[in-house]
Backbone as numpy.savetxt, mean C-alpha at the origin, in Angstrom:
# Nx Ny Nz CAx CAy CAz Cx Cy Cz
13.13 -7.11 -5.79 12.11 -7.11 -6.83 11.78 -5.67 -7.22
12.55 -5.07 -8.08 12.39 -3.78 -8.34 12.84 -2.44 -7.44
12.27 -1.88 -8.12 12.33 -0.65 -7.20 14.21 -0.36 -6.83
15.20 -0.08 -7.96 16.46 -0.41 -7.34 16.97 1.27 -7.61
16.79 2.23 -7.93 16.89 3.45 -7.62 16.66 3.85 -5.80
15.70 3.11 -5.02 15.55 3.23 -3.82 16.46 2.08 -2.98
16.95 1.18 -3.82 17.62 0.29 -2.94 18.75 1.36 -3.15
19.33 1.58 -4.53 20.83 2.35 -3.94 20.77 3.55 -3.06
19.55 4.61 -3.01 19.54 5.41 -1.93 19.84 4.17 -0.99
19.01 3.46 -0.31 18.91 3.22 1.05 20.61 2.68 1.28
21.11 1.82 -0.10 22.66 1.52 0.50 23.48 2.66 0.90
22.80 3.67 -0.17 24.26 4.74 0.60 23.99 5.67 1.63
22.27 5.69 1.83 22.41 6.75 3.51 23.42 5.49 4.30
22.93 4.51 4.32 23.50 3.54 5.60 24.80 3.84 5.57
25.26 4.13 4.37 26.92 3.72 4.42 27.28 5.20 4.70
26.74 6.45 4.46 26.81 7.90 4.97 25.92 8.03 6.11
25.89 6.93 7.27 25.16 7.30 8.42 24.07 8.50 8.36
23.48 9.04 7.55 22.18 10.17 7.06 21.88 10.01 6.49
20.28 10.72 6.50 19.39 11.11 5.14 19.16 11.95 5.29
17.96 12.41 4.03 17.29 13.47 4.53 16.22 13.51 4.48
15.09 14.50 4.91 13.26 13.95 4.83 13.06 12.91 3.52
12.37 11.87 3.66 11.99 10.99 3.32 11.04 10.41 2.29
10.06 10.18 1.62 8.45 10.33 1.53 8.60 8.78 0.86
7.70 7.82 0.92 7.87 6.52 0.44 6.03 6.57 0.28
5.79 6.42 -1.31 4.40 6.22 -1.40 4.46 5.07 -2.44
2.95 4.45 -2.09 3.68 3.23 -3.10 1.83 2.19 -2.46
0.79 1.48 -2.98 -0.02 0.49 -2.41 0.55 -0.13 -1.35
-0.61 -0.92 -0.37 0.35 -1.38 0.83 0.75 -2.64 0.22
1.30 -3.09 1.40 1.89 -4.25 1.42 3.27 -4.60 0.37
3.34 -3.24 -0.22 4.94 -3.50 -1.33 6.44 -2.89 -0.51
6.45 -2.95 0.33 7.38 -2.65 1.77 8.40 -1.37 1.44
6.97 -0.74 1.79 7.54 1.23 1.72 8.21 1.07 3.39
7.23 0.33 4.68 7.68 0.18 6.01 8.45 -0.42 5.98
8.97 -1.88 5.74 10.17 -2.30 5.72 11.43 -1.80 5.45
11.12 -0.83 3.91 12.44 -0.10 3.50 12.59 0.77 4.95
11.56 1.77 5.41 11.71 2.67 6.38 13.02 2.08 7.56
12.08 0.85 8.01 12.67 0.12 9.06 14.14 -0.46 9.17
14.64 -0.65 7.58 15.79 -1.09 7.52 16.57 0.38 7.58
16.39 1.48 7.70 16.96 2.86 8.00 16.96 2.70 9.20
16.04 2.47 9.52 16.30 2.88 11.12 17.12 1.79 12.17
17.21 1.03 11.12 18.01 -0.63 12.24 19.37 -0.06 11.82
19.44 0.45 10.64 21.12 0.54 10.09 21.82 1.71 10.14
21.44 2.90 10.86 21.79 4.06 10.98 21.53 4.05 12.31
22.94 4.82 12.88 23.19 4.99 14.40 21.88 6.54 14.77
21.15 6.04 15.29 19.95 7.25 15.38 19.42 6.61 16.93
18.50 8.10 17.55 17.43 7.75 18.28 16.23 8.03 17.05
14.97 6.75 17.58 13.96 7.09 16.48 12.89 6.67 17.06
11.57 6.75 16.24 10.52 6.65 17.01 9.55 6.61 16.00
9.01 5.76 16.06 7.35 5.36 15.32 6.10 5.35 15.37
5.74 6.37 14.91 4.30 6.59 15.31 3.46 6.64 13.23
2.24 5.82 14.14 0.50 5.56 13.05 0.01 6.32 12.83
0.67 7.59 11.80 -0.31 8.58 11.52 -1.74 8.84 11.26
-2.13 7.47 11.09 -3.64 7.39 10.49 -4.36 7.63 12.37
-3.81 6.77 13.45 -4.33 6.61 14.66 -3.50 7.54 15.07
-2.87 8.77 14.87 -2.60 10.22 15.90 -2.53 11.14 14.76
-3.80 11.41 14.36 -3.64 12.58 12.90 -3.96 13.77 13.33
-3.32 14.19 14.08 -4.33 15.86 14.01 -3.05 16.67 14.21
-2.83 17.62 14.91 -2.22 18.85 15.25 -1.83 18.22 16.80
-2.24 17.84 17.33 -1.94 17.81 18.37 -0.91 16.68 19.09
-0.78 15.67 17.40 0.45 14.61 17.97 1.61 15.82 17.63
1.33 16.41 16.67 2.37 17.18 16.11 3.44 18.18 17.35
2.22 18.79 18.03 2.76 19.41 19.26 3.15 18.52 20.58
2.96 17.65 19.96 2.84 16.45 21.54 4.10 15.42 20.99
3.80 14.53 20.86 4.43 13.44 20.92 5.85 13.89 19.30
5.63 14.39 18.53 6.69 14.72 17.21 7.32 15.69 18.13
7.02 16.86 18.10 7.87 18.09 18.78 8.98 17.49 20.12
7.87 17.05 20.83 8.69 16.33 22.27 10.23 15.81 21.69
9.71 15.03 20.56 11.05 13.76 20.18 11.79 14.68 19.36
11.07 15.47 18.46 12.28 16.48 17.82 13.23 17.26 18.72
12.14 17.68 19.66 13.29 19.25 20.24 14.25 18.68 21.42
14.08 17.69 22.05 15.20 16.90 22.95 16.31 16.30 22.68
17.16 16.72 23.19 18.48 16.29 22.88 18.63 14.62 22.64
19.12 13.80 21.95 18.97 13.04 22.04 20.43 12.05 22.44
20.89 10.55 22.04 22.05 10.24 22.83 22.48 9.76 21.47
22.78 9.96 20.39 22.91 9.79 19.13 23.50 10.76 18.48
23.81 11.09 17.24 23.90 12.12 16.35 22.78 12.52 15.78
21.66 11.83 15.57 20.78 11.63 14.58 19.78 11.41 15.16
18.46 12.06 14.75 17.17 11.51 15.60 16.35 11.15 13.96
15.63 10.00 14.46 14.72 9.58 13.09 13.13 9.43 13.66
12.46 9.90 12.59 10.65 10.00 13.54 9.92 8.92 12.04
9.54 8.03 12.40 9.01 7.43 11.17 7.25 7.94 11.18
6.94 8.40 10.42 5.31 8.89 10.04 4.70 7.21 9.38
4.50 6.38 9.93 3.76 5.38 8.44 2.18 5.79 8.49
2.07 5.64 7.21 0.46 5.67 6.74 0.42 7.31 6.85
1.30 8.22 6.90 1.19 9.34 6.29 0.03 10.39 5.70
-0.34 9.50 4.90 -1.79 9.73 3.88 -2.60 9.99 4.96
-3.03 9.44 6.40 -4.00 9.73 7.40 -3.70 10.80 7.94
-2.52 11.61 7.70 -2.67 12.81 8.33 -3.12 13.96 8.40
-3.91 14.62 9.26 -4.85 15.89 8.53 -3.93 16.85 8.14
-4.79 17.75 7.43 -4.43 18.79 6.68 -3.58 19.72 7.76
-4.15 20.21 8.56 -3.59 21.03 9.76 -2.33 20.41 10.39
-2.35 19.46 10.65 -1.65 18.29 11.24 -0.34 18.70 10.47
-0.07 18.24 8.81 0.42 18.42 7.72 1.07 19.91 8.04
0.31 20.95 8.14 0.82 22.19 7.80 1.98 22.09 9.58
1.81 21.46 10.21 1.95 22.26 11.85 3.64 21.55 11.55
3.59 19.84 10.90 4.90 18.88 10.65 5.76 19.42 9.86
5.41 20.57 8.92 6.42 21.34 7.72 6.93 22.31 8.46
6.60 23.07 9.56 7.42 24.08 10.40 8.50 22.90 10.72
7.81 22.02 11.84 8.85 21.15 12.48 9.58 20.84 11.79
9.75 20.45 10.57 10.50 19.88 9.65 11.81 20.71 9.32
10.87 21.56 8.99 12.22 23.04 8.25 13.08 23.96 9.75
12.46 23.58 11.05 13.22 24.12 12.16 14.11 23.17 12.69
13.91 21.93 12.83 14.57 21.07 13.68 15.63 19.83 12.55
15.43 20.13 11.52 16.35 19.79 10.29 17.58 18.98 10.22
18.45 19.95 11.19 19.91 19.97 11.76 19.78 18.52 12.68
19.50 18.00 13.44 19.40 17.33 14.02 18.36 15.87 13.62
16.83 16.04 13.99 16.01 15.01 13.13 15.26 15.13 11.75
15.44 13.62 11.20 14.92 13.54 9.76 13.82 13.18 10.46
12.70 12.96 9.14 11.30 12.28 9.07 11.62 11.21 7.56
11.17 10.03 7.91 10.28 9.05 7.08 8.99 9.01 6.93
8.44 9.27 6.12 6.68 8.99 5.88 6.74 8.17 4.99
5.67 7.47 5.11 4.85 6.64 4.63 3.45 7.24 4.12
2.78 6.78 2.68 1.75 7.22 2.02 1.33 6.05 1.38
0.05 5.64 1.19 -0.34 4.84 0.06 -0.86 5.61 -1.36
-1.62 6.92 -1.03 -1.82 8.12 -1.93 -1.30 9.65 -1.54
-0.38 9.68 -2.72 0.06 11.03 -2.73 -0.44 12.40 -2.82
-1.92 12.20 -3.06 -2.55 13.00 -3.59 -3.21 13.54 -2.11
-3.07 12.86 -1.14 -3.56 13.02 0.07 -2.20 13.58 1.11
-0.75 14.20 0.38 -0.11 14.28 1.15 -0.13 16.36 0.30
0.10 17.42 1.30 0.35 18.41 0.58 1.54 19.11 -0.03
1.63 19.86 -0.69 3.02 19.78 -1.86 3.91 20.55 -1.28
3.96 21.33 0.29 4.90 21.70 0.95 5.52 20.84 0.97
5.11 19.73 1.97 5.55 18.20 2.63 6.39 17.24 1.36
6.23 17.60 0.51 6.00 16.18 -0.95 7.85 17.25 -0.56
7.86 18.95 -1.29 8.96 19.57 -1.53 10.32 19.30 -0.40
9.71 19.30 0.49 10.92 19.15 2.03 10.95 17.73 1.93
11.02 16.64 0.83 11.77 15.43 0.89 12.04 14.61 -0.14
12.58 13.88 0.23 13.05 12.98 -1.13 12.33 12.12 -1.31
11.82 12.34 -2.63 10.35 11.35 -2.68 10.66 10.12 -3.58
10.30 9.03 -3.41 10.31 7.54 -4.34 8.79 6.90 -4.25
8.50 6.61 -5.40 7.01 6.00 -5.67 7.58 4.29 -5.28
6.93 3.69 -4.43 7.24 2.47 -4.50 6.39 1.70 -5.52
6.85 0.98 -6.44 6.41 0.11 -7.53 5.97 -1.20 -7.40
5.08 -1.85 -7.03 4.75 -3.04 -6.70 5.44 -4.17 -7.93
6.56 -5.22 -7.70 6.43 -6.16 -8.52 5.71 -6.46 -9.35
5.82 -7.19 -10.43 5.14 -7.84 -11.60 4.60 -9.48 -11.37
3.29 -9.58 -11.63 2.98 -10.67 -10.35 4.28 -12.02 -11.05
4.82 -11.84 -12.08 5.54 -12.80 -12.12 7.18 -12.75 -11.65
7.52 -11.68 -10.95 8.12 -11.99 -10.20 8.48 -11.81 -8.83
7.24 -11.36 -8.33 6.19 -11.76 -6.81 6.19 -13.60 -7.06
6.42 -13.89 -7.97 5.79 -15.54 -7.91 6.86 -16.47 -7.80
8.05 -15.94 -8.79 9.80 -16.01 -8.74 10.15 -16.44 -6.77
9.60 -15.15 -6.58 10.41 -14.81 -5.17 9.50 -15.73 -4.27
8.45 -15.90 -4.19 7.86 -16.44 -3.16 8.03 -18.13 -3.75
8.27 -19.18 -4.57 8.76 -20.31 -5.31 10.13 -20.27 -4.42
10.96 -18.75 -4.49 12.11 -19.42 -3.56 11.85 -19.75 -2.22
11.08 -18.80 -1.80 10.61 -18.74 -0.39 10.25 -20.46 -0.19
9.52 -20.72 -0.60 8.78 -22.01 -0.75 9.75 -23.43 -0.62
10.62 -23.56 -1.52 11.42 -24.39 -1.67 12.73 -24.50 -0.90
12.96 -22.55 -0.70 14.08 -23.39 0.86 13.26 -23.93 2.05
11.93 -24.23 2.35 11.36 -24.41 3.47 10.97 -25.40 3.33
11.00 -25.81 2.04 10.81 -27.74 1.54 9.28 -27.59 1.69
8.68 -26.58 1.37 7.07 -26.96 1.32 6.50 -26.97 -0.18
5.49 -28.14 -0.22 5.45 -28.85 -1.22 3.95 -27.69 -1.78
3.85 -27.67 -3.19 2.80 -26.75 -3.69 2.58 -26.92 -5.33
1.33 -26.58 -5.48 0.53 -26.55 -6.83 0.95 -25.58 -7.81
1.69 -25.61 -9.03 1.91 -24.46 -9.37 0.26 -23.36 -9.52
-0.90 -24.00 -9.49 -1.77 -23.84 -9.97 -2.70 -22.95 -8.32
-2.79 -23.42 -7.75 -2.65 -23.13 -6.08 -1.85 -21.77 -6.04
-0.75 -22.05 -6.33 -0.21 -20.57 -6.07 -0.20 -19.14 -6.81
-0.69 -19.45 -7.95 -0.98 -18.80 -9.05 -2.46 -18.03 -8.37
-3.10 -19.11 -8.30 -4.79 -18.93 -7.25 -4.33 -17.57 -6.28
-3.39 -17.65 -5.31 -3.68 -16.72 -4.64 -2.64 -15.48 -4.38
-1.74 -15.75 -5.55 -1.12 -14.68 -6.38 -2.21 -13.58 -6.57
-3.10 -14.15 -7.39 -4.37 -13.60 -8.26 -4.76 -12.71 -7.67
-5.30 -13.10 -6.30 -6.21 -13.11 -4.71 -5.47 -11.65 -4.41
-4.47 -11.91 -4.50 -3.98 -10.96 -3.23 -3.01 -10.01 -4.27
-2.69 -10.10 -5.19 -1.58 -9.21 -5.67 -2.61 -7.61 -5.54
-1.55 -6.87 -5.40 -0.05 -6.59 -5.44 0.38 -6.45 -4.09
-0.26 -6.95 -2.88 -0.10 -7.07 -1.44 0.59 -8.21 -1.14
2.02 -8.01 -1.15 3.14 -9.40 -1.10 3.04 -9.41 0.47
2.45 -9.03 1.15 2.79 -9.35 2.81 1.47 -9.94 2.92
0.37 -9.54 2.47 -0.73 -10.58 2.60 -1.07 -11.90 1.17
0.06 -11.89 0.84 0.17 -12.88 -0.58 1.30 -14.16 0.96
2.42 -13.54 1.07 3.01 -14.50 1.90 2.09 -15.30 3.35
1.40 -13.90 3.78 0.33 -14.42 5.34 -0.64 -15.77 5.23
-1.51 -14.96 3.56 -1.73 -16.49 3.16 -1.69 -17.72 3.02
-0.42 -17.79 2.29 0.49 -18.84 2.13 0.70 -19.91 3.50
1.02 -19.17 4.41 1.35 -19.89 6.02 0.52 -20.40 6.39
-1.30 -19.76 6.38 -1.97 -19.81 6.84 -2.48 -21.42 6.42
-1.98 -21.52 4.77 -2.59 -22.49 4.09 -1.46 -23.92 4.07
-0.49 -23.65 4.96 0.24 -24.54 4.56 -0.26 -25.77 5.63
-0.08 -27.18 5.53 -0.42 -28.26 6.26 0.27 -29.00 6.09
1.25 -29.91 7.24 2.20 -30.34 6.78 3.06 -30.40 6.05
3.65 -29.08 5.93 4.68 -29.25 4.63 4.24 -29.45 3.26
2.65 -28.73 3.36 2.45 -28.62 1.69 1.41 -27.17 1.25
1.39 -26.78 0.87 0.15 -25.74 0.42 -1.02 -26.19 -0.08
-2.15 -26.27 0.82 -3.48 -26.60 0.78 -4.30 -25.72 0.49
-4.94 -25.23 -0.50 -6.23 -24.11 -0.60 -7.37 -24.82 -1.08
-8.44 -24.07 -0.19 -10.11 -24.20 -0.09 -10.42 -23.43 -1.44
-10.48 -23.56 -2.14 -10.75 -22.32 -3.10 -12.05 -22.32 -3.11
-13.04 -22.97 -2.91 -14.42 -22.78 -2.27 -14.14 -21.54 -1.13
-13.90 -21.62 -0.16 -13.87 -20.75 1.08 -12.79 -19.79 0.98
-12.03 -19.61 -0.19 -11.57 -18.45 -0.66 -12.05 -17.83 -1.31
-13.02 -18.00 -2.09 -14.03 -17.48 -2.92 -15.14 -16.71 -2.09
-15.05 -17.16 -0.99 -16.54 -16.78 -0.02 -15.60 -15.65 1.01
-14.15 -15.73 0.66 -13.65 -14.82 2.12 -12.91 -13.84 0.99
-12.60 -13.67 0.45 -11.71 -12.98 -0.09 -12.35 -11.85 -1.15
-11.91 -10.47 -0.52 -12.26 -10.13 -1.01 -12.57 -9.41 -2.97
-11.22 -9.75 -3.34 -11.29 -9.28 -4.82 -11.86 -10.40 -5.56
-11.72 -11.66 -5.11 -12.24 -13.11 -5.73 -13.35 -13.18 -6.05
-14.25 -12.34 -5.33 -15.84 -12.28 -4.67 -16.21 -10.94 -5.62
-15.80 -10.19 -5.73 -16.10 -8.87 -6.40 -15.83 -9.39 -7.72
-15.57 -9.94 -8.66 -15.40 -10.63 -10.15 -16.34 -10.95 -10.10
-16.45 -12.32 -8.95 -17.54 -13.22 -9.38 -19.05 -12.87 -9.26
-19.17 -11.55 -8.50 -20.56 -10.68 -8.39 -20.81 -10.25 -10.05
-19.66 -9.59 -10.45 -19.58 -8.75 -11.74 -20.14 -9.63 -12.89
-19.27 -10.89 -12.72 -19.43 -11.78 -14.00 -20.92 -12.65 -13.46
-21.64 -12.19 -12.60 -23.08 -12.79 -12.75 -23.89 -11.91 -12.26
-23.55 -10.45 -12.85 -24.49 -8.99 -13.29 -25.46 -9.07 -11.81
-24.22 -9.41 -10.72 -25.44 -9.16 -9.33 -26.37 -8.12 -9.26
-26.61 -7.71 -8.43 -27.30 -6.47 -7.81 -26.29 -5.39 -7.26
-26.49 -3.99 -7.76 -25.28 -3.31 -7.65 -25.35 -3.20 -5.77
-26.72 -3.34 -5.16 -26.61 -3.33 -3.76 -25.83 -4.13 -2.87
-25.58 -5.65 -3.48 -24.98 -6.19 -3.12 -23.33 -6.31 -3.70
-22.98 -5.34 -4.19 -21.68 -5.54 -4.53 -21.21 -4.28 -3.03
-22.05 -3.34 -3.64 -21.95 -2.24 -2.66 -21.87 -2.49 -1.04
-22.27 -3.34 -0.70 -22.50 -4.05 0.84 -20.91 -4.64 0.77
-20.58 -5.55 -0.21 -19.33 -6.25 -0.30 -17.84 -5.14 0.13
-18.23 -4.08 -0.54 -17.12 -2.59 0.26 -17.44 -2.83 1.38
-18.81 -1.90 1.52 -18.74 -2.00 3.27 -18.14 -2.72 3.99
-18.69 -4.21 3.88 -18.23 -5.45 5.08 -16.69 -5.46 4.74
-16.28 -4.92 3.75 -14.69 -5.22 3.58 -13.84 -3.85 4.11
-14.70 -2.86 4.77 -14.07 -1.77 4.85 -13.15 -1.08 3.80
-13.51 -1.27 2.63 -12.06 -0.90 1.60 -12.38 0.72 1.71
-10.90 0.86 2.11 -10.48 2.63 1.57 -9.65 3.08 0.23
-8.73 1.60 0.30 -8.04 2.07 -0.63 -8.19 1.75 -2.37
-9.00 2.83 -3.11 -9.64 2.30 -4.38 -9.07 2.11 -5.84
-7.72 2.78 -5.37 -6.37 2.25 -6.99 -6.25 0.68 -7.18
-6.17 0.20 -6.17 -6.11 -1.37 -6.79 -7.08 -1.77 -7.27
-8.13 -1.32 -6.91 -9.43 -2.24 -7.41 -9.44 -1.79 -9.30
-9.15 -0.64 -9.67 -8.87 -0.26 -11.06 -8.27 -0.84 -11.54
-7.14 -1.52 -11.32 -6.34 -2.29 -11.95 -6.75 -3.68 -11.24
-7.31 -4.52 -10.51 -8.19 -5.76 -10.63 -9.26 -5.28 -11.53
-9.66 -4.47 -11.96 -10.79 -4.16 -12.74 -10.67 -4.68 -14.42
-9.50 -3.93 -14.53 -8.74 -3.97 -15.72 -8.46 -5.55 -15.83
-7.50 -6.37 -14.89 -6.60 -7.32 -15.05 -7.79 -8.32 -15.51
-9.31 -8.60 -15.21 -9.80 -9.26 -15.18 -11.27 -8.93 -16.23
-10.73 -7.86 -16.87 -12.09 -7.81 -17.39 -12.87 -8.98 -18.78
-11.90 -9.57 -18.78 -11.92 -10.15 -20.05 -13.20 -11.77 -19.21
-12.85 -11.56 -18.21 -13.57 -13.03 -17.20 -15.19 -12.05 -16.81
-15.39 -11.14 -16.51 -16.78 -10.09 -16.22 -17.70 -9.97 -17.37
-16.64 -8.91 -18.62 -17.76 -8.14 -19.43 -16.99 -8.90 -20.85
-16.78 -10.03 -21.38 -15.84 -10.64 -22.45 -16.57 -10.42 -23.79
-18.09 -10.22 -23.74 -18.77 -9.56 -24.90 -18.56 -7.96 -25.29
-17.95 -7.02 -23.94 -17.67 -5.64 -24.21 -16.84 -5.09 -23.62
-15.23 -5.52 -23.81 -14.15 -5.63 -22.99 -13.67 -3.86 -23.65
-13.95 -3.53 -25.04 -13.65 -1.78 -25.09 -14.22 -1.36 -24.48
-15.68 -1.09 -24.13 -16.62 -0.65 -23.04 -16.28 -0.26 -22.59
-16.26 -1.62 -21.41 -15.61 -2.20 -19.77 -14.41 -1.09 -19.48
-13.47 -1.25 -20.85 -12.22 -0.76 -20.52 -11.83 0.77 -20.32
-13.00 1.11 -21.34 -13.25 2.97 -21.89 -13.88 3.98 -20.13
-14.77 2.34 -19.91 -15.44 2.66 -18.32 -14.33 3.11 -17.08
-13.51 1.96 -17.15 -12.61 1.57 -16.05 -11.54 2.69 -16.40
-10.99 3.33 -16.99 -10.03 4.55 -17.73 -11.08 5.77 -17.22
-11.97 6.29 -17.44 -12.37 7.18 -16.85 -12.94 7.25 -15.40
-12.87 6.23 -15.04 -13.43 6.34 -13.66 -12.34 6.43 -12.77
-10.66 5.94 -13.38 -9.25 6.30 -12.81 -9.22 7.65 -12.76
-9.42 8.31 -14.47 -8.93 9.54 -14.06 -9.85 10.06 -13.17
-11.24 10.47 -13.14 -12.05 10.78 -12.17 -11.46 10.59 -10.80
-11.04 9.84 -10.64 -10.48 9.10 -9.14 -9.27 9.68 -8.72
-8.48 10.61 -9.48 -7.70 11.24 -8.94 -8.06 12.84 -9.34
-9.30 13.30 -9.08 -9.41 14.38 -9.32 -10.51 14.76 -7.66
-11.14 13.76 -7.48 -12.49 14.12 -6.59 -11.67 14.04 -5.25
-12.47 14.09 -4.30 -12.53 14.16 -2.81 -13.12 12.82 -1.81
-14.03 12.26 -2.78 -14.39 11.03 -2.60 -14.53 9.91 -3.41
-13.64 9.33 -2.98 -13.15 8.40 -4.34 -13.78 7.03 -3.97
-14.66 6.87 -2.64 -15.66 5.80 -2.87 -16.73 6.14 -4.19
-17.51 7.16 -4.19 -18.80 7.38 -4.98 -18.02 7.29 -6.40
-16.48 7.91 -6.72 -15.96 7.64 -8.41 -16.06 6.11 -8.41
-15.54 4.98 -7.31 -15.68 3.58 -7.61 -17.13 3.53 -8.12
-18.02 3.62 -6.49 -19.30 3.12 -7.26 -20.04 3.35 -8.38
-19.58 4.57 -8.97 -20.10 5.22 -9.96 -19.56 4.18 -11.31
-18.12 4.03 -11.50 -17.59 3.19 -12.24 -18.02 1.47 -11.84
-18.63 1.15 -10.95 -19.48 -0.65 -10.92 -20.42 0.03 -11.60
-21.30 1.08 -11.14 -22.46 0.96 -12.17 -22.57 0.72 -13.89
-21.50 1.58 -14.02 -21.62 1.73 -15.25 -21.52 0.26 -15.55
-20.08 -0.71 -15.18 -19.77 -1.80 -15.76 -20.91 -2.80 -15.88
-21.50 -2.36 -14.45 -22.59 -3.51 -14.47 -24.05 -3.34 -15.41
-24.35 -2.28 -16.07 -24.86 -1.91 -16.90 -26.34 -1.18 -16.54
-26.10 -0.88 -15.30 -27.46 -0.61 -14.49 -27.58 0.89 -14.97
């Protein structure tokens, strides 16, 4: 489903046993890790995976990266996968671009990013970078219909559309769903109790009945959201169901509060700043 400039890289490191530094940024769940992972199953390497977001500092860098870089390994090839990238500090960042440019000859790096803007432009230069492109929800819908029908499970076109909606452009929590909801061999949704759990479903339906901006604001919190590009484009996809009396507005709103959003440091207060406006407070 897209993205086929990165499928032919990935066919031909495999088939040239190498790469070279890496960078895969792209929203989650559109399988920047998967691509990673199929490198590392299909290339004769020692490798190793580590959660940049849970070891970000300087000190995995000297610890646990260096260790695996500078040891000989039983391979030709050593591979270090970075996912979630974007969590890595700044220092952290500067300490991985020595390692990078010394130990070269021997191990690559894969990273993983959901925002690029959070990775620095040494790091971006020492690799080969691909934006991963999330599918078009209609053919996220293609692919998961096949999914569906070799497994003989029976479904609503209307149901699945529902939590297409829900969850795009996160095809790994669009499929988790799906399982979760299946019952006997058919796809069952609460759409009552998807409405009450989910979070983008719930954020419309605040909008389109001009809640209280406190309580939309609580709705982040309890949802922990960090990551605030998708919600711009659920913003967009749906404005016509929120603000349908002032959809140029809405739209003039939601456009500047993007660009804003890639300019600041805190790109919670550009969201909330952009609900206020929409909500007219």
């Amino acid at each position: 489903m897209g993205n086929e400039a990165l499928k032919a890289k990935l066919t031909h490191w495999i088939r040239e046993q190498d790469i070279p530094h890496v960078l895969l940024v792209g929203p989650p769940g559109t399988g920047k890790t998967t691509a990673a992972k199929i490198l590392l199953n299909n290339i004769e390497s020692d490798h190793k995976i580590i959660n940049a977001s849970d070891e970000s500092g300087i000190e995995a860098v000297r610890g646990k990266i260096m260790d695996f870089a500078t040891v000989q390994g039983f391979s030709p090839l050593k591979i270090c996968l970075l996912d979630e990238f974007d969590g890595f500090s700044r220092s952290g960042q500067e300490a991985l671009r020595n390692v990078m440019e010394t130990y070269s000859d021997i191990t690559r790096f894969i990273l993983t990013a959901n925002h690029l803007e959070r990775v620095i432009p040494p790091i971006i230069s020492r690799t080969q970078f691909f934006r991963v492109v999330p599918p078009s929800k209609t053919e996220v819908a293609k692919h998961i219909v096949g999914i569906l029908v070799q497994e003989n499970i029976k479904f609503s076109p209307m149901d699945l559309k529902y939590i297409i909606d829900a969850y795009f452009p996160d095809i790994r929590k669009i499929i988790n769903e799906l399982q979760l909801a299946t019952r006997d061999g058919q796809i069952v949704i609460d759409k009552a109790e998807l409405v009450n759990t989910d979070f983008k479903l719930k954020l419309i339906e605040l909008l389109k009945s001009k809640a209280k901006f406190h309580v939309i604001r609580q709705l982040f919190a309890d949802n922990q959201v960090r990551d605030y590009a998708p919600i711009y484009t659920l913003l967009f996809e749906k404005v016509q169901e929120y603000a349908p009396d002032n959809i140029s507005q809405a739209i003039l709103d939601i456009a500047e509060g993007q660009y804003r959003d890639s300019l600041v440091v805190d790109h919670e207060i550009c969201m909330m700043a952009t609900l206020i406006k929409l909500l007219g407070d």
